[in-house]
C-alpha positions in Angstrom: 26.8 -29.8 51.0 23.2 -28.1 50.9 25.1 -24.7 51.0 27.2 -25.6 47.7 24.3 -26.4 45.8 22.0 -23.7 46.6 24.9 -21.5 45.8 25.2 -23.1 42.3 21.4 -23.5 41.8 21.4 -19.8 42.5 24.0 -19.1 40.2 22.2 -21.0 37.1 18.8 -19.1 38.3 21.0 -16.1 38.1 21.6 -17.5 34.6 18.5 -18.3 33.1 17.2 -15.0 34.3 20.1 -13.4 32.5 19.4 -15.0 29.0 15.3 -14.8 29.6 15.9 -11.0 30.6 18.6 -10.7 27.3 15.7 -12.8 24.8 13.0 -10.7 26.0 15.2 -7.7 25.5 16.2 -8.7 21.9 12.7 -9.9 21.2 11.2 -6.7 22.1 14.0 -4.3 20.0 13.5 -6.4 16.9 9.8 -6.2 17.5 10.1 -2.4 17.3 12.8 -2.7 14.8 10.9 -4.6 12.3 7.4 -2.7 13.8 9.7 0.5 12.3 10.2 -1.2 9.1 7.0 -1.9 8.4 5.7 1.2 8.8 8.1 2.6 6.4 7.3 0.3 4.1 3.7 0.5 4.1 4.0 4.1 4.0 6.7 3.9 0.4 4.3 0.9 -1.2 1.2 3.4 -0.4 3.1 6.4 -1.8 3.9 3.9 -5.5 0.0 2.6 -5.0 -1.4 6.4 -5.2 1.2 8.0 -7.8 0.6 4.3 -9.8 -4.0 4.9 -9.6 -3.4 8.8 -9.9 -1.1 8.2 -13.1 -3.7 5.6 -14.1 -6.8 8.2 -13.5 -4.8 10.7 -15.7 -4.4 8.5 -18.5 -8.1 7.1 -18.7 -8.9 11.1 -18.2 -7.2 12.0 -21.2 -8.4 9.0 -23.3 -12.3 9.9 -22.1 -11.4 13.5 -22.9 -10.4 12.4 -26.7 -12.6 10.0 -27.1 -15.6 12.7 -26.5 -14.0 15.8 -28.6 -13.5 13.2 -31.2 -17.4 12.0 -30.8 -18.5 15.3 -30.7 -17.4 16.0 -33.7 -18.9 13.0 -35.5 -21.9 14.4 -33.7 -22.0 17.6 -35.3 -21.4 16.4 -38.6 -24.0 13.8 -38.4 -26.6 16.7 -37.4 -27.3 18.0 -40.4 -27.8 14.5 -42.2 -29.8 13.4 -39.7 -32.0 16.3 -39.8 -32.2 16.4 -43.9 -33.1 12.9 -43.7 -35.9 13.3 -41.5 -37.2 16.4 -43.8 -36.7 14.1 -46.6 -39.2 11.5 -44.7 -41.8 13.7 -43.9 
């Protein structure tokens, strides 16, 4: 009788090993899986992040670049008034 049930209590610790050994397994590919994943996707939502600030840089770039031509202008033209109207005060 002790040698019938050490056989089956061997055979469910053969078992449980078994599906530990198989969770651990599957726990460890997914981990590497997702690990994979999310390193890709950092990477892609890093890639939109810098095109998305560079495109953004460009844009207040060319809105500083306007906005100064177009002041220096007014700046020029406002010279010579400026100047008249302090010869006018003296």
């Amino acid at each position: 009788m002790l040698h019938t049930e050490t056989i089956q209590l061997q055979e469910l610790r053969e078992k449980v090993h078994f599906v530990t050994n198989q969770c651990l397994q599957e726990m460890q590919r997914t981990g590497r899986d997702d690990g994979i994943q999310m390193t890709d996707h950092f990477i892609t939502m890093s890639q939109i992040e810098c095109a998305y600030y560079d495109s953004w840089y460009n844009e207040w770039k060319e809105l500083a670049g306007k906005l100064s031509t177009q002041g220096g202008q007014e700046l020029e033209s406002i010279k010579p008034l400026t100047q008249a109207s302090i010869r006018n005060q003296q």
